[in-house]
N, C-alpha and C positions, 0 to 999 in steps of 0.2 A: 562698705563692710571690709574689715582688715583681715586678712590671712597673714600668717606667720608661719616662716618653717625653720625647725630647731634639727641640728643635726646631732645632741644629745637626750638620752631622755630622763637627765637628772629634775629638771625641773617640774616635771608633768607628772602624775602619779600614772603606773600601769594599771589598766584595766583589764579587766576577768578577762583570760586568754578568749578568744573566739576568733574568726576568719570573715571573710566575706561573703559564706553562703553558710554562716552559722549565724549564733546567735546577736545580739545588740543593732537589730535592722531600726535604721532611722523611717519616721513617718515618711509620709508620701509629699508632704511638705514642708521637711525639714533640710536647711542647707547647711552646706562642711563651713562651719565658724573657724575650723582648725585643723593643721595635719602636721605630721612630723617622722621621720625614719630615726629608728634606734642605729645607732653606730658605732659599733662596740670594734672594730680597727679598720686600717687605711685603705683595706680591699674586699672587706666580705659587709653587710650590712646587717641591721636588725630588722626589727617587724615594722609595717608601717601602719601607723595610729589616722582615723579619720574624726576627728568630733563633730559633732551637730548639732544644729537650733535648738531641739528638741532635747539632747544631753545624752541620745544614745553615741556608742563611741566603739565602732569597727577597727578591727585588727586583722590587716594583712599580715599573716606568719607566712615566713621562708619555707618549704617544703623541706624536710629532711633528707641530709645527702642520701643517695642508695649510689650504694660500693660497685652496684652491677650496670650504673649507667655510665657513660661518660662522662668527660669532663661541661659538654657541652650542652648536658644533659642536666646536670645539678647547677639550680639558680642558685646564685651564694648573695645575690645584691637587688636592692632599689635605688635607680639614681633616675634625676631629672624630673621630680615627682610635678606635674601642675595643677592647676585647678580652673575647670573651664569658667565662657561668661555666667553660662547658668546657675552657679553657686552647688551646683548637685553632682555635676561630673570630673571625673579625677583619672589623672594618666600618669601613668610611670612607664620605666624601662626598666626590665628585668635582666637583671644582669649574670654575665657566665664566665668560668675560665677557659678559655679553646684553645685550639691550635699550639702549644706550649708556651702561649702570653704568661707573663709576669703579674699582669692587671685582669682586671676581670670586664670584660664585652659588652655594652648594651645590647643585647639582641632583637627582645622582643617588646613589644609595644603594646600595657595592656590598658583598657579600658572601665571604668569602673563606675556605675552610677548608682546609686538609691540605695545601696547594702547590695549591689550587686556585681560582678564582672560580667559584662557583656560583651567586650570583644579580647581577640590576643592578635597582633598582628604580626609576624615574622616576615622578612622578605629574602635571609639571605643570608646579607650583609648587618655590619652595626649599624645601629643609631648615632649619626651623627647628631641630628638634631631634630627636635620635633615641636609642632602648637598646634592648639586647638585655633580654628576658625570657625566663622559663624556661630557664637554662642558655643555650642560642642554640638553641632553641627557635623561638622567636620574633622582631619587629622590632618596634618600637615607632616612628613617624615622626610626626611634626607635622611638614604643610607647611602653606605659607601664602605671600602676597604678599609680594614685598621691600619694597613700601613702601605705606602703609593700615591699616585696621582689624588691632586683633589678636584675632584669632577663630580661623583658625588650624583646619587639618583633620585630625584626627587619627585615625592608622590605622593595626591592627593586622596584619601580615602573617608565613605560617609562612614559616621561612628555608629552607626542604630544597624547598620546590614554588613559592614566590613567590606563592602563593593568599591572599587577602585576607581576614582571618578577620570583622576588624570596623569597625565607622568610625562616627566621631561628628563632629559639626561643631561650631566652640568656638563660646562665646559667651562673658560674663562666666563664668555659672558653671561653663564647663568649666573654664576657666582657671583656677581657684581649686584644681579637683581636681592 
């Protein structure tokens, strides 16, 4: 099965606004044929689109800034979208502007299966990098400092409870693994 991911969304027509605990819920055995983030400039993102076997077609929309949160508070992005083995689960990083960064942060790590989000995982630090294991199973995350040593925390957490299975701290030779 081919997954595709488009970082415009000229090509694809928009579907009826909804979210992912509203409307366009895929069947119970329907998997993501397709996904794609709108990108409308170089630092803030648009919604993210999930399609299905079945043809329903989920829209994660950005929450709308509120002037009374911080900065670290209002998501402006979706980056590092995947899609687990199972064909059903889907992770991204939600991204932020902090600290008086020029760029906007991966922070948090959410999780998404069947028309639904089930987990959000924060630790701290950014997303360096993240994958699903075990089918989606699992999560796999290195965080670490936006800017500093690269050592880098890395830890393993189950996706269905959000319990933290394992954790190592980098050094050089983690980093080599």
């Amino acid at each position: 099965m081919a997954v595709s991911v488009v970082q415009a969304a000229e090509p694809h027509p928009a579907p009826p606004p909804a979210n992912a605990s509203g409307g366009g819920r895929p069947t119970v055995h329907a998997n993501v044929v397709e996904f794609f983030v709108e990108k409308p400039d170089s630092y803030a993102t648009g919604s993210l689109h999930i399609i299905y076997s079945d043809g329903a077609q989920v829209v994660e929309v950005l929450p709308p800034e509120d002037a009374r949160k911080g900065d670290a508070e209002n998501q402006v992005g979706i980056s590092s979208v995947q899609l687990a083995g199972d064909q059903k689960t889907v992770g991204w990083a939600q991204t932020y502007f902090i600290g008086g960064q020029s760029y906007p942060i991966p922070l948090v790590l959410t999780l998404y299966r069947s028309g639904s989000i089930i987990r959000r995982i924060r630790q701290g630090q950014m997303i360096w990098g993240w994958s699903f294991l075990d089918g989606a199973q699992k999560a796999a995350i290195v965080w670490g400092l936006t800017h500093g040593p690269e050592v880098g925390d890395y830890q393993l957490y189950d996706v269905n409870t959000g319990r933290k299975l394992a954790e190592a701290y980098g050094d050089e030779a983690t980093q080599q693994l």
